[in-house]
N, C-alpha and C positions, 0 to 999 in steps of 0.2 A: 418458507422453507429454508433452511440452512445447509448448504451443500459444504462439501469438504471433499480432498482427496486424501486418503490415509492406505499407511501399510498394517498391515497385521503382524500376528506374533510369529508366521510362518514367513514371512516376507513377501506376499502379492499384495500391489496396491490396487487400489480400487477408487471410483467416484463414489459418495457415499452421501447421505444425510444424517443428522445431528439430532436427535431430542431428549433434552431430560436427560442428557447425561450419556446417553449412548445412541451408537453406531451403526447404521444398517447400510448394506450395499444398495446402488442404481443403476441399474442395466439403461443403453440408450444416452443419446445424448441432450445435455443440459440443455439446449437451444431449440431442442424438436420434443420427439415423442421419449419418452422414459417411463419406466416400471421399477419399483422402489418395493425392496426385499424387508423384513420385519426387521426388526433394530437387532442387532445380535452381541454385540462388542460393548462392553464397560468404556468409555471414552478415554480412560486412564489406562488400557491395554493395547490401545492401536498408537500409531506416530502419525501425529497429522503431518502430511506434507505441505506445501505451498498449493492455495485451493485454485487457483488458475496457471495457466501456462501459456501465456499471452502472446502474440507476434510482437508485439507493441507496450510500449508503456510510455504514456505523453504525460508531462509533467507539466503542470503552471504554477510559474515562479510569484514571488511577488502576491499573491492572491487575499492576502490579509494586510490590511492596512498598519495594521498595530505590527507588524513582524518587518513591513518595509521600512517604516520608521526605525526600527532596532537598527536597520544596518544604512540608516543615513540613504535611505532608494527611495525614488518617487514612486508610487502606484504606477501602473503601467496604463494605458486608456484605451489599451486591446489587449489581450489576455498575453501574457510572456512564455512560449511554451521552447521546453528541449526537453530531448529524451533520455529514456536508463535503457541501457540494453536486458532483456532476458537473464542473461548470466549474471544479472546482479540481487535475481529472486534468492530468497531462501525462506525457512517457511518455521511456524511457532517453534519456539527454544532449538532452533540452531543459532550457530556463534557468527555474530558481528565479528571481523575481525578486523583490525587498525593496519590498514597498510605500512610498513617503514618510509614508503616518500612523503608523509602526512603527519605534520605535528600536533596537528587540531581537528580531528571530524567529531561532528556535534550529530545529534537526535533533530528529528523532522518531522511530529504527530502529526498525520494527514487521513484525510477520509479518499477512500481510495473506492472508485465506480468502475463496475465492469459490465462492458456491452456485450448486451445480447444479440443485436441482428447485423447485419453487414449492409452497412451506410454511407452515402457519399451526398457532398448536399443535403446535410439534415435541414429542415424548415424548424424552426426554434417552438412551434406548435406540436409537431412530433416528436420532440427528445424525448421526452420519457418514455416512447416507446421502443424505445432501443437500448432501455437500461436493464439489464438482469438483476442486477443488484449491485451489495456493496463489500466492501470489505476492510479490515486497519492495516493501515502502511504506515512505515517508517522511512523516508528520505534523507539516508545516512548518506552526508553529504562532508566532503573532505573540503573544509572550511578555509583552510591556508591555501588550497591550491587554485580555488572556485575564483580566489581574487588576485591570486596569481597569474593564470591564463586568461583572465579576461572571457572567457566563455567557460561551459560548465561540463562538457564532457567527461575531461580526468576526474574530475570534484565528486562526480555524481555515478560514475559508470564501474566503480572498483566491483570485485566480486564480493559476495555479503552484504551490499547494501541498499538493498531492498528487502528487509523482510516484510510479507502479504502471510493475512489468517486473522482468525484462526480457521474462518469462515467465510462463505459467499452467503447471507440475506438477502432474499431476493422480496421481504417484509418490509424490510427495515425503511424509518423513514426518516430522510436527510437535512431535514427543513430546519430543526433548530435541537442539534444532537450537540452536546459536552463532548469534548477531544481532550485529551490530557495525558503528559507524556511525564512518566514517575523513572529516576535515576535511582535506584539504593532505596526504595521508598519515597524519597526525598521527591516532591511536587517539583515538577519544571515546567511545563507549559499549562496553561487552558484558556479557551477559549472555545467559541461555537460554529458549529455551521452557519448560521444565520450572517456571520461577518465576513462572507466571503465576498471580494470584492463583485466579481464575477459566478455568478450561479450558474449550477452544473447544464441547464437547458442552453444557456449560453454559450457555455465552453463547449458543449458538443457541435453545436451548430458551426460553430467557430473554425474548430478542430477537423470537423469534415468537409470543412470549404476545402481543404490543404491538403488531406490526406483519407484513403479509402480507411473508416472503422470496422474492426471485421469481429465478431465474435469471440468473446476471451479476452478482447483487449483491457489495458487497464490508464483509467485515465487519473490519477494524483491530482487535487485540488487543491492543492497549497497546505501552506501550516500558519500557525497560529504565533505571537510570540511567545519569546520564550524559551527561543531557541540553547542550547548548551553544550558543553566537551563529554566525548567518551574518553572511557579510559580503559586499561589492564583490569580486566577482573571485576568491574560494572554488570549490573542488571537492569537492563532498559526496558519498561513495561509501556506499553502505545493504549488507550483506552477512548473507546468512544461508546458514552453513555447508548444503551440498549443496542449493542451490536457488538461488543466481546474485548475481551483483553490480548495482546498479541505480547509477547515476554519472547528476550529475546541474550543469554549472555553476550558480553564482551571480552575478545581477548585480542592481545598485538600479535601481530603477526610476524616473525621472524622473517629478516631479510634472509634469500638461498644464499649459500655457501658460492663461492663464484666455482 
């Protein structure tokens, strides 16, 4: 099933699912019991919003080998995690936009997993059952500043830089899915799941040694090389073969007036 949060033409959003092109509401919640209304909406009439609204979004850096090498890092021999706050979700074809303290924030095609149950101490036998599914992320990440700070808070936490969508699969299967991040058309990343350093049963377990997982969270498994610059006026498309395309304008953002 493919979940999504969308508005209508009248403005109320809704939890909804996806088939074949159209839209129907979901009464109840995604984690428990739910009742699922007949498809009503053309998918080209509603605005998908951002399909989760997470407490959390854990990131692991470093997680492809081939993308560590790109910037001279050694793989990490426990998972590297920091976080994005909330306020940096935005959701299919809203605007990326380029901070003014930032000369260089580049694309970050990631397959991005969201938990279903409320977890602490996961036992690496039981991850997958605390997965609801999945969904495409982009980890627009302000590249001059990531190695200027020496940590990655500023680099990673701007507002706009997280876009999640177009969808939540809760089908979809993670094992060996194509990622591939398109600038203008123009190919810029690909690479596969399979190459992850660290597999997602991993990183959960991992992840919940440290911190309670709860429901709606979103956990980003790294990117692939290939990484590259946005800019003014760019169309950054995030794709991961059998799970959906996430499009996304770019534009700069004007420093306020003091």
């Amino acid at each position: 099933m493919r979940w999504v949060r969308f508005r209508t033409p009248d403005g109320e959003i809704h939890r909804g699912w996806v088939h074949e092109g159209r839209v129907g509401r979901v009464h109840g919640s995604p984690f428990d019991e739910f009742e699922r209304e007949d498809l009503r909406w053309p998918l080209d009439e509603v605005k998908l919003l951002p399909p989760v609204t997470p407490s959390k979004i854990v990131c692991v850096g470093r997680n492809y080998a081939a993308h560590a090498a790109e910037h001279g890092a050694e793989v990490p021999s426990t998972p590297l995690l920091f976080l994005k706050p909330p306020s940096a979700i935005i959701g299919p074809g809203d605007t990326i936009l380029l901070p003014p303290q930032s000369k260089r924030v580049e694309h970050e095609a990631e397959l991005a997993v969201v938990i279903g149950r409320r977890g602490r101490w996961i036992p690496i036998d039981q991850a997958w059952d605390y997965v609801w599914g999945y969904t495409v992320a982009n980890d627009v990440t302000a590249r001059d500043l990531q190695r200027r700070d020496g940590q990655w808070t500023r680099a990673k936490g701007f507002d706009t830089f997280l876009p999640l969508g177009p969808w939540v699969d809760t089908e979809f299967d993670p094992s060996d899915a194509l990622i591939m991040a398109r600038v203008n058309d123009e190919v810029r990343q690909t690479g596969s799941t399979r190459e992850m350093v660290f597999g997602i049963p991993q990183l959960i377990t991992f992840i919940s040694s440290i911190m309670t997982l709860e429901p709606g969270d979103v956990i980003l498994t790294g990117t692939p090389a290939g990484v590259g610059p946005l800019r003014d006026g760019d169309v950054v498309e995030i794709e991961i073969e059998g799970l959906g395309v996430l499009r996304n304008p770019v534009r700069a953002e004007a420093r306020p007036a003091a």
